[in-house]
C-alpha positions in Angstrom: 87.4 195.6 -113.4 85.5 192.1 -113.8 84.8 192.0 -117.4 81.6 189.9 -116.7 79.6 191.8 -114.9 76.7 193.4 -116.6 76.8 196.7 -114.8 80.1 198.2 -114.3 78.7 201.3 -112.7 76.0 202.9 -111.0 75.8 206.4 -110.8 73.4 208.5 -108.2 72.0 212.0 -108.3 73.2 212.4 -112.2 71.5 215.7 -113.6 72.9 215.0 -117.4 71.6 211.6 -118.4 67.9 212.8 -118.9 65.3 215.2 -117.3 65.6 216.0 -113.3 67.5 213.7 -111.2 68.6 210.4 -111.5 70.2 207.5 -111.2 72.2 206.0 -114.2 73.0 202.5 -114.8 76.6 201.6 -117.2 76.0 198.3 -119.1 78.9 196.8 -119.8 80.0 195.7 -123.4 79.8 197.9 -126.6 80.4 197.2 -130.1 82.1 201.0 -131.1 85.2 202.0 -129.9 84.8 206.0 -130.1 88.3 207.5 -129.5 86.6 210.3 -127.5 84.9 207.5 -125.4 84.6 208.7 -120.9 84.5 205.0 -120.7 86.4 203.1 -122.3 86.6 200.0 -119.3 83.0 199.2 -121.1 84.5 198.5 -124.4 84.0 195.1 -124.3 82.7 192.7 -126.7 82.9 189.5 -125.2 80.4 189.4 -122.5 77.8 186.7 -121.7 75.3 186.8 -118.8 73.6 183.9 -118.7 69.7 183.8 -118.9 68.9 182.2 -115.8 70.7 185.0 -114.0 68.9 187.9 -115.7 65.9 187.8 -113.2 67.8 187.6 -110.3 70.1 190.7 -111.4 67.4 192.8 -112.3 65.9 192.5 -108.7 68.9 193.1 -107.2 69.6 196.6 -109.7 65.9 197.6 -108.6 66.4 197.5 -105.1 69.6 200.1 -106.0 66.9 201.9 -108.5 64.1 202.1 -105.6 66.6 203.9 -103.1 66.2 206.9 -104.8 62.4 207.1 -105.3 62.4 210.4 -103.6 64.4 212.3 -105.6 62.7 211.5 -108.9 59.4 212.7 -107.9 60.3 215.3 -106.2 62.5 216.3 -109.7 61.0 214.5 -112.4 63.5 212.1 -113.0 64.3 208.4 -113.3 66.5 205.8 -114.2 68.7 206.2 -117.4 70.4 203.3 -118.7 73.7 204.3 -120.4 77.1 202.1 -121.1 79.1 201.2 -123.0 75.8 200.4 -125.2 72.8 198.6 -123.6 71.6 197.3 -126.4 74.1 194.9 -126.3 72.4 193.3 -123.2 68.9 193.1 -124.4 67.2 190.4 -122.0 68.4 192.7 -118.6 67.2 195.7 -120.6 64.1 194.7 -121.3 63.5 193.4 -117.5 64.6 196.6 -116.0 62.5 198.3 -118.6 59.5 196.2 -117.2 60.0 196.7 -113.6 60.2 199.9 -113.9 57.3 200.4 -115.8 55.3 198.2 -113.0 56.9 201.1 -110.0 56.2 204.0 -112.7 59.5 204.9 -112.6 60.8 207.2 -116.1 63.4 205.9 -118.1 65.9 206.7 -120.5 67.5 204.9 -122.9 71.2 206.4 -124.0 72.3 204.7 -126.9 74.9 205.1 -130.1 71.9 204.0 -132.2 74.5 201.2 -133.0 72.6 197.7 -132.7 69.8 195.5 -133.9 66.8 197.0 -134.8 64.5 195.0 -133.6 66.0 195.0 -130.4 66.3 198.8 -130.6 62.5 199.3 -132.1 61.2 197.1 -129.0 63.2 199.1 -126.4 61.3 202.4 -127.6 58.1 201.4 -127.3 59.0 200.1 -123.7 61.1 203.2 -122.4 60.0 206.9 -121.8 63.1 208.7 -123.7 65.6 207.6 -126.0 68.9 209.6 -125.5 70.4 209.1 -129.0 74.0 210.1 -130.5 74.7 211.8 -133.4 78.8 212.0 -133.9 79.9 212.1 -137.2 77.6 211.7 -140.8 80.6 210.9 -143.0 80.5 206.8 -143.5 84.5 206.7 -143.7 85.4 209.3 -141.0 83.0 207.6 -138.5 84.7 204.0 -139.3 88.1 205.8 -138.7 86.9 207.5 -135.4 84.3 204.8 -133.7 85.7 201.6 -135.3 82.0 200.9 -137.6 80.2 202.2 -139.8 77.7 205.0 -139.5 74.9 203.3 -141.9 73.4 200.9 -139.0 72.9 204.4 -137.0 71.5 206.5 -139.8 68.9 203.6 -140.5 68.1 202.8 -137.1 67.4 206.9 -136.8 65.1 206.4 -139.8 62.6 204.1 -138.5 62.4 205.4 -135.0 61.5 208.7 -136.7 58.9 206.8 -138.5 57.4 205.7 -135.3 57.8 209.1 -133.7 59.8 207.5 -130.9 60.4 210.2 -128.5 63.9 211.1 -128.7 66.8 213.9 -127.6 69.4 214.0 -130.2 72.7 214.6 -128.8 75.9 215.6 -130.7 79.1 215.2 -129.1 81.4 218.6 -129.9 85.2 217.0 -130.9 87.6 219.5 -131.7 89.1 217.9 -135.2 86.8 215.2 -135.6 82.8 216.1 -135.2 82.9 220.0 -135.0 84.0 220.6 -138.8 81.4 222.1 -140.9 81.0 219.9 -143.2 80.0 217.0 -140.5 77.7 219.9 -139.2 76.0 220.5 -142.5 75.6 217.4 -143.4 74.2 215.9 -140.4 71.9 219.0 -140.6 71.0 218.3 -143.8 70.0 214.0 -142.9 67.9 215.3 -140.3 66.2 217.2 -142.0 65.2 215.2 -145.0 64.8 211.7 -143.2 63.5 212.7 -139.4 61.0 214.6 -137.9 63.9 215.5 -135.3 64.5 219.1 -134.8 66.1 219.4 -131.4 69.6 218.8 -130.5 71.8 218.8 -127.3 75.2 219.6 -127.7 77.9 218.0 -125.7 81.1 219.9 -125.5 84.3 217.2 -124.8 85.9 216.9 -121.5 88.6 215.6 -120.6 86.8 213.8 -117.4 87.6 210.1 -118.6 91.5 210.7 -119.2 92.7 208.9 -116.2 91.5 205.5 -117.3 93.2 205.2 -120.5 96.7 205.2 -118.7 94.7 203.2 -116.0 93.9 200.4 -118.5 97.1 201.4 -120.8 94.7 201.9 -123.8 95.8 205.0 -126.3 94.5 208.1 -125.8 94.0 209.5 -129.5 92.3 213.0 -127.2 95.4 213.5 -125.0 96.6 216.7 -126.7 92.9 217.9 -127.0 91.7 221.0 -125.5 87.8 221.3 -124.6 86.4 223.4 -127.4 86.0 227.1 -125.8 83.2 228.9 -125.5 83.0 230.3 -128.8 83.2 227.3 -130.7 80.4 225.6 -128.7 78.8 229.4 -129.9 79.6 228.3 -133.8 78.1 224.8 -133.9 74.9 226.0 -131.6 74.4 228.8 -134.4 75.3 226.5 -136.9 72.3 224.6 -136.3 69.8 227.1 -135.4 70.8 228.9 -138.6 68.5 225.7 -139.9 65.9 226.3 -137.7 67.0 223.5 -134.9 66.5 224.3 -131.2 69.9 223.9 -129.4 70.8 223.3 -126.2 74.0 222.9 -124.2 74.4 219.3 -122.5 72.1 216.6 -121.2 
């Protein structure tokens, strides 16, 4: 893997970044380091793309985008920048947000919610959907699991719920570290007093992204995890319609 490239992947005909098909760009870099993580060859910190280089990129990514034209009308779908965390590339973000606006082509935004705010208040007003995580409410557990602080997510959260961004929560299901109750009450209970946020996607683990850790010879803190079963995806979908959230499974 070439650490300084700004896109590490591109992915075709993805059906779970988003509505209908599309195709889904990884942004390299990322400032959390979740233990749960499908991709942890983005985890790094490090990377500089220099600004003179940006327009010349972002041509080059359309021209990948614009292959798949077809598909997203026929479907409804787009592009969906993903990562890593592309907030951590702003100036490429932003152009790709802007040539795709000028070829009406929907976007997504998937973010941790972990990044500036101004640069993450500008992105929503430029991109159709934000795709935003919701792991773990607890300040010290999600230090110990993602490697920061939750506080930078919560208040980012805040303010895009102020501007009514349009957003689709998601909440990755972890056996032993997000699916507890008490992470499930209380992110329950932050939603609803400081959002206007009442939809949720769950995301059940997979163990899809376990090949790379031996691959890069990183630690796999999820190697003895099983994939919560069917009736503990059940629990936590319950769990938050008990509180009057509507709940889906994936995307």
């Amino acid at each position: 893997m070439d650490e300084n490239q700004a896109i590490f992947k591109i992915q075709r005909y993805s059906i779970h970044d988003g509505p209908g098909i599309r195709t889904t760009l990884f942004f390299q870099g990322c400032p959390l380091s979740c233990r749960w993580c499908h991709n942890p060859e983005s985890q790094v910190n490090s990377l500089k793309i220099e600004t003179k280089d940006i327009d010349g990129l972002a041509v080059d990514l359309m021209e990948e985008i614009e292959k798949d034209l077809i598909f997203y009308d026929d479907s409804g779908g787009g592009v969906t920048f993903s990562g890593g965390e592309p907030l951590c590339q702003p100036e490429l973000l932003f152009r790709l947000l802007d040539l795709c606006r000028e070829k009406e082509i929907h976007t997504c935004l998937d973010t941790s919610g972990y990044g500036d705010a101004e640069i993450l208040l500008k992105a929503s007003e430029m991109v159709d959907l934000i795709l935003y995580d919701m792991k773990l409410i607890d300040d010290t557990v999600h230090t110990e699991y993602t490697g920061k602080s939750v506080c930078l997510v919560l208040d980012n959260l805040k303010q895009l719920s102020k501007r009514k961004a349009n957003i689709r929560l998601r909440f990755p299901l972890i056996p032993q570290m997000t699916d507890t109750d008490e992470n499930i009450d209380g992110m329950i209970a932050f939603l609803k007093e400081n959002t206007i946020y009442r939809d949720i996607h769950i995301l059940p683990f997979h163990k899809a992204g376990e090949a790379k850790y031996t691959v890069l010879n990183r630690q796999n803190y999820l190697r003895d995890i099983e994939p919560p079963s069917k009736k503990e995806v059940k629990r936590a979908k319950e769990q938050f319609e008990s509180k009057g959230f509507n709940v889906r499974i994936g995307g």
